[in-house]
C-alpha positions as CSV (number, residue, x, y, z in Angstrom):
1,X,23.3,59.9,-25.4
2,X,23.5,57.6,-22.1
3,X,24.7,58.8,-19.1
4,X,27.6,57.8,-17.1
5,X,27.0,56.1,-14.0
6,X,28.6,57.2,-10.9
7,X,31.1,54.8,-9.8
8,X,30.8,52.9,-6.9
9,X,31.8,54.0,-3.6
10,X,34.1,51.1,-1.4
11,X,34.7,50.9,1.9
12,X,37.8,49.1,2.4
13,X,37.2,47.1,5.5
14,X,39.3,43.9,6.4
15,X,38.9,42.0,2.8
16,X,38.2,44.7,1.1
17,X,39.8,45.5,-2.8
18,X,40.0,48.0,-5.3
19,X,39.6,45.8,-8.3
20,X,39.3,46.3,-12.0
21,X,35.7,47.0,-11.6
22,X,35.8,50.0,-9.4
23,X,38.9,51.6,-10.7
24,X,40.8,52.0,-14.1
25,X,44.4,52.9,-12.9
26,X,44.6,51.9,-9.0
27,X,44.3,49.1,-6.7
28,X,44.4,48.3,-3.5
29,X,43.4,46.7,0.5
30,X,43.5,46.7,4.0
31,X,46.1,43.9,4.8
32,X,46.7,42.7,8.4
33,X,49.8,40.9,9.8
34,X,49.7,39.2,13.0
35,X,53.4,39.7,15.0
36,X,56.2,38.2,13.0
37,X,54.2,38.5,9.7
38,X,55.2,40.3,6.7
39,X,54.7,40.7,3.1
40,X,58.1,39.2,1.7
41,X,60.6,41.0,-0.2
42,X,59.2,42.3,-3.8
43,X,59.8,44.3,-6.1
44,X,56.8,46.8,-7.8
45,X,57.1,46.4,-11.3
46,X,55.9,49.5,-13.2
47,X,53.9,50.5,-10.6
48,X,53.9,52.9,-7.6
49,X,52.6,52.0,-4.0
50,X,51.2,53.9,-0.8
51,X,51.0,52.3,2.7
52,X,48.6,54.0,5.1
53,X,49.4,52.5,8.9
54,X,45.9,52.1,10.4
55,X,47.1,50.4,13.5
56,X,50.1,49.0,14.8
57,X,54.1,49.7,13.5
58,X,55.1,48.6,10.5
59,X,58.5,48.4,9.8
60,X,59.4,48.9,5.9
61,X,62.4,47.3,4.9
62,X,64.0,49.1,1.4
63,X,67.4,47.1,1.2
64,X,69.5,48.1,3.7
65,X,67.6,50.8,4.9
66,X,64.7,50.6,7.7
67,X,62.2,52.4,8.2
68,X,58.8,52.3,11.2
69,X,55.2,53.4,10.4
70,X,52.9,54.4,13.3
71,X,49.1,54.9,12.8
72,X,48.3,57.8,11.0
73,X,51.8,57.5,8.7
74,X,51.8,57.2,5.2
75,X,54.7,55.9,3.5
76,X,55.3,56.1,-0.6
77,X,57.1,53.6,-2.2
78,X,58.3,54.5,-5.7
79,X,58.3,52.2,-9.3
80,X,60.9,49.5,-8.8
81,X,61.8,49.8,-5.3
82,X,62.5,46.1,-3.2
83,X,60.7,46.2,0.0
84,X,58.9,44.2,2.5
85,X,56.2,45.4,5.2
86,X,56.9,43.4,8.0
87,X,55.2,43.1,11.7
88,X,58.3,43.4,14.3
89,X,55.9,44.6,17.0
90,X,53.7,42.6,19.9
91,X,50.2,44.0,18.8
92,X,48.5,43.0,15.2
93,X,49.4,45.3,11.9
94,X,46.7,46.7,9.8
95,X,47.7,48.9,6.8
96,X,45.8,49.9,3.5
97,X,47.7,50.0,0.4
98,X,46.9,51.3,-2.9
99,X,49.3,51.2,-5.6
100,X,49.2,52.3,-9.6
101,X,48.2,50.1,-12.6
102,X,51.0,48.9,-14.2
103,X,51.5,49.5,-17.9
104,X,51.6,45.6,-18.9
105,X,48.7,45.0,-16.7
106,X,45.5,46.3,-18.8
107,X,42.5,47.2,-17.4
108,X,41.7,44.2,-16.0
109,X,44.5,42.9,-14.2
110,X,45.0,42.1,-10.9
């Protein structure tokens, strides 16, 4: 019988992923925007997404409604939602997001 190995542990610094290779079911990084910056309206197909505000407001846009992140905030965004994360503030925007494996997208997707 072999034994499992213990997975690896990841820091997720500026850069840094959850891919395929460290997890099965989520992914994730630390984004930054600069003032003005944003992530451009999408939707999550078939998956689920957490934002975790490191530093700076972000200011989550969920069609009509508007909502602001300080540090220390986490924010859940469910399965088909439209949204943007968007830097309205002066000072840079760091976040981390991890969101769920979608169905369609196999082990190895990205």
């Amino acid at each position: 019988m072999s034994e499992k190995l213990e997975p690896r542990p990841r820091c997720l610094k500026r850069g840094g992923r959850i891919t395929p290779d460290d997890s099965k079911y989520i992914r994730g990084r630390v984004e930054i925007k600069l003032p003005g910056e944003e992530t451009g309206a999408h939707v999550t197909e078939g998956k689920e997404e957490v934002i975790i505000v490191l530093e700076g407001t972000a200011t989550v846009h969920l069609g009509r409604r508007i909502v602001k992140l300080r540090p220390g905030f986490a924010f859940f965004i469910g399965e088909g939602v439209l949204h943007n994360v968007r830097n309205a503030g002066r000072k840079r925007l760091r976040y981390v997001y991890v969101r769920s494996l979608a169905p369609n997208e196999g082990h190895h997707g990205h």
